[in-house]
N, C-alpha and C positions, 0 to 999 in steps of 0.2 A: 504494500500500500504506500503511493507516496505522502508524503508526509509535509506539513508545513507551522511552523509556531503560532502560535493565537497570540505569544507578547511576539514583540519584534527581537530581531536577530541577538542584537546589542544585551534587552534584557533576558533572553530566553538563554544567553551563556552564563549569565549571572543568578538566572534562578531556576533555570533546569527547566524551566516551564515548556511544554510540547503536547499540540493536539492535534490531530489529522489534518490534511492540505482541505479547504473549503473553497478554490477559487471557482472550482469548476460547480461544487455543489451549493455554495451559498446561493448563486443565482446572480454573483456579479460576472457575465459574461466576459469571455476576453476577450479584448480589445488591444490593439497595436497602445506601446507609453503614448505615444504622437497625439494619438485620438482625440478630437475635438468637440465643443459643445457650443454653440449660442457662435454660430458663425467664428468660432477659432478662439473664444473671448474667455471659455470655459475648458478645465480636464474633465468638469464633473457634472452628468444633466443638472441641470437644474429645476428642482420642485414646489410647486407648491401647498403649501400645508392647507386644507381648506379651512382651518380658524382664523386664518389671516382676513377671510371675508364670511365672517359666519353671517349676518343678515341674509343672503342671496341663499334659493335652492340649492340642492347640489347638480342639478344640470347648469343655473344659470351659471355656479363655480367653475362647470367644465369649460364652458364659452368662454368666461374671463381668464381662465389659465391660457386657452387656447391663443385668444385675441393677445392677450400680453406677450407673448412668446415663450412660455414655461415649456419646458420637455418633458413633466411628468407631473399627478398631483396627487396628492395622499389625503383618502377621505376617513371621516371619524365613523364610528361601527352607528352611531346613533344617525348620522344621514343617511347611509345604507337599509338600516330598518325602518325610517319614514317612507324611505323611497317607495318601498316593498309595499307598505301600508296603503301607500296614496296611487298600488296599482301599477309601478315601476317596476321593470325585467330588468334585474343587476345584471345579468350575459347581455341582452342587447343596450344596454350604456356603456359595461367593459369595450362590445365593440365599438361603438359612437366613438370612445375615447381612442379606440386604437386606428380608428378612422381618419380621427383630427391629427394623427400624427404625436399624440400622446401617450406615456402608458402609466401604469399604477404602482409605483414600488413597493407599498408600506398603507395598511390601513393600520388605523389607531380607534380601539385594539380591545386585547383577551381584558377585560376589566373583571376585577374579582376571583381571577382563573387562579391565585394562587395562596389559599388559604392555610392556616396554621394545623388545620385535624384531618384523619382519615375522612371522614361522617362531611365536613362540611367541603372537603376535596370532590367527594364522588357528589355533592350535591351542586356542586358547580360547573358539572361536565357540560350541562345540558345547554347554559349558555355560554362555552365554549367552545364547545363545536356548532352551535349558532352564529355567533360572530364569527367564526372561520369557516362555514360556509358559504356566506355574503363575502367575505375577501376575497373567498377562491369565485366564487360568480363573479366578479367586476375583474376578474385578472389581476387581482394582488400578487405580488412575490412573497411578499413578506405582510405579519400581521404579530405588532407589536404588543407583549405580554406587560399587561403592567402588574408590578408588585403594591398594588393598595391593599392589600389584606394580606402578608404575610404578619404582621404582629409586629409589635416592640419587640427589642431581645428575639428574634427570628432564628429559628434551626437551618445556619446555612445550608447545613445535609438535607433537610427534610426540603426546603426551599430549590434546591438545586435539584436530587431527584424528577422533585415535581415537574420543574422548566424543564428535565427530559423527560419524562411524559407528554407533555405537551406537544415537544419535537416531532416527537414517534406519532401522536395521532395527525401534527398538522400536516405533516411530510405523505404520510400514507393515505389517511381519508381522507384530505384535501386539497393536498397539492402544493401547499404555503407555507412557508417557513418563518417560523415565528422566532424572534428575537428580545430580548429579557431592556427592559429600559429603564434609567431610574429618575428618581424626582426627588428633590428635599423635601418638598410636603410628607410624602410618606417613609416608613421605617427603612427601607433601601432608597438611599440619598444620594451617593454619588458613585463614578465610571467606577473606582477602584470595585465599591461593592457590589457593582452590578457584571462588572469581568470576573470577579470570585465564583458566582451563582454560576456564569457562564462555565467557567473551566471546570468546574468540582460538579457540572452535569455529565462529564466526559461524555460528551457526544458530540459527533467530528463536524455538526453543521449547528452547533452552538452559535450566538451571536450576539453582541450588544449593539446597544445607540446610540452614541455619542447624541449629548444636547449643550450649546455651549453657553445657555442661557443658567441649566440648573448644571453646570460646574464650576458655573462660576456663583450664584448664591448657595448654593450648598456647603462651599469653600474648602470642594474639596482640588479645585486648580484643576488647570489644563496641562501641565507635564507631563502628566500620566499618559495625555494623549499619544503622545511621540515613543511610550513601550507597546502598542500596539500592532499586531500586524494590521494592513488594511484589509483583509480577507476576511476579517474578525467583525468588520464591521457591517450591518445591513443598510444602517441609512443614516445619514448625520444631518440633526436637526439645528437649524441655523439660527440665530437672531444675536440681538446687542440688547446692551442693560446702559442703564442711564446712572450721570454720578449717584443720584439719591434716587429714595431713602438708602440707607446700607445694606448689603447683601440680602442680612438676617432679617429683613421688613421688609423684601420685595417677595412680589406676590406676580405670576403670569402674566397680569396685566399690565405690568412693566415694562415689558419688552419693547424694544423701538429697533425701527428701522437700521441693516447693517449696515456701519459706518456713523449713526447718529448718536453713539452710544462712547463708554469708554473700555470696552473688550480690545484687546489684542486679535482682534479678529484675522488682520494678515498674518503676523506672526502662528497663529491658531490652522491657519489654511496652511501653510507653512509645513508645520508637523503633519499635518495632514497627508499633503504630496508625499511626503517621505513614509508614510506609510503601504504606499502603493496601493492606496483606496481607489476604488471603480465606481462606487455606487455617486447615489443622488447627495446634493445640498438641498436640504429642505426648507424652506422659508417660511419660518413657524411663531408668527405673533398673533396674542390673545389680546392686543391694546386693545381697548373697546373705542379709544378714540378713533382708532381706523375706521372701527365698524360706523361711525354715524359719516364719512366721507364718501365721493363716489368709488366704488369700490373696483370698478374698472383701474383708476386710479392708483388705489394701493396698491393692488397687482403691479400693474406699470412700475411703481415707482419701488416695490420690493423688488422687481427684478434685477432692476439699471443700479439699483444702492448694493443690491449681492454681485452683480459682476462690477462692480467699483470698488470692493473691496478683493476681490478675485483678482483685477489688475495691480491693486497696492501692494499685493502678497507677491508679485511675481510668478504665479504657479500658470 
């Protein structure tokens, strides 16, 4: 079997660390280094997150991804199930979307998939493979696992196990490959503890998600980023934080425009390149102030402010 590191070279001599090669199997196809995105502007599609324009449907979100020039857009498992609701064919909008020249990297996500007990694990199955049947209908790659219900003081074994269970059903019954993400709000906080869960699932299409918003209020830092192979990662969610309030008082709806902020965000893309990351930049703001703008608009102007800071980084 060949074989590839989940940290990167550098740290995987210094902590032994080694998981199976996922470039072929995570779903980041290969593609020539040369490879380009957004007319030569970009190494990495570019996505967009659909809370960046929560007001709009989610077809009218396709349109605006599409009209802006995004290369891909990641929807939330709760618009896929209105969709459903209101009569909507998630296969025939997956296609719509791969019609316009777009596609689906990442829906968000397993919510509650990864509880503390036996009893309340097997009582969660049922809306877990619900939400990963909608991601696998729209042509998701990926369908991101969140840890809101592992508990304080969390059994990384029992927590880890579980994200390879998850593996095994989303890979087999559905197709999608689900990846472990973390948030400071809840009891796994930041990359470090969300790459633990990852590796201690030993399973070779294991994955995190870099988010550069909750690495940096988390405080658990962006260094980390640069022991990662990019193989390791399924989708890296993008945005900037503003000077105030401080870290520990910022709330999602903090988030501003990249470049509007004070994140080291080139430097960030930076470590990035050197990971030999393939997948998407995801352009993931919850500002509500967005939301009362035209939102054709925000789109537009998330995009030209992420590959403005893509050109500042040199990559």
């Amino acid at each position: 079997m060949k074989r590839r590191n989940f940290l990167g070279l550098g740290a995987a001599g210094l902590l032994g660390a080694a998981l199976p090669k996922q470039s072929e199997a995570s779903g980041q196809q290969s593609k020539p280094d040369d490879h380009r995105y957004q007319d030569g502007k970009s190494p990495w599609p570019i996505c967009l997150d659909t809370a960046t324009i929560r007001p709009a449907s989610l077809r009218e979100k396709v349109e605006i991804a599409d009209k802006a020039g995004f290369d891909a857009i990641e929807p939330w498992d709760g618009e896929l199930e209105e969709f459903e609701e209101e009569g909507g064919d998630l296969k025939a909008l997956g296609q719509e979307i791969k019609d316009r020249g777009l596609f689906v990297p990442s829906v968000i996500g397993l919510w509650n998939a990864l509880p503390p007990t036996r009893d309340e694990w097997e009582n969660s199955l049922k809306d877990t493979r619900r939400r990963m049947r909608m991601a696998s209908d729209i042509g998701s790659e990926h369908v991101q696992t969140i840890p809101n219900t592992v508990g304080e003081n969390y059994d990384l074994r029992w927590v880890a196990e579980r994200y390879h269970d998850i593996i095994e059903i989303g890979l087999n019954d559905y197709g999608v490959k689900p990846a472990i993400v973390f948030v400071k709000f809840f009891p796994l906080k930041t990359l470090g503890e969300a790459a633990a869960v990852a590796m201690n699932a030993d399973h070779p299409q294991a994955l995190v998600i870099p988010d550069t918003f909750h690495m940096y209020i988390s405080q658990g830092g962006f260094n980390s980023l640069s022991l990662l192979d990019g193989s390791s990662i399924a989708i890296f969610q993008f945005a900037d934080a503003p000077e105030s309030p401080a870290p520990d008082q910022m709330e999602d709806r903090h988030r501003v425009f990249p470049g509007d902020g004070i994140l080291p965000l080139p430097d960030i893309l930076k470590d990035l390149k050197a990971t030999g990351y393939k997948g998407c930049i995801s352009l993931e703001l919850y500002n509500p102030d967005y939301w009362e703008r035209d939102l054709q608009e925000v789109a537009d102007t998330g995009l030209q402010k992420t590959l403005g800071v893509i050109e500042k980084a040199g990559v």
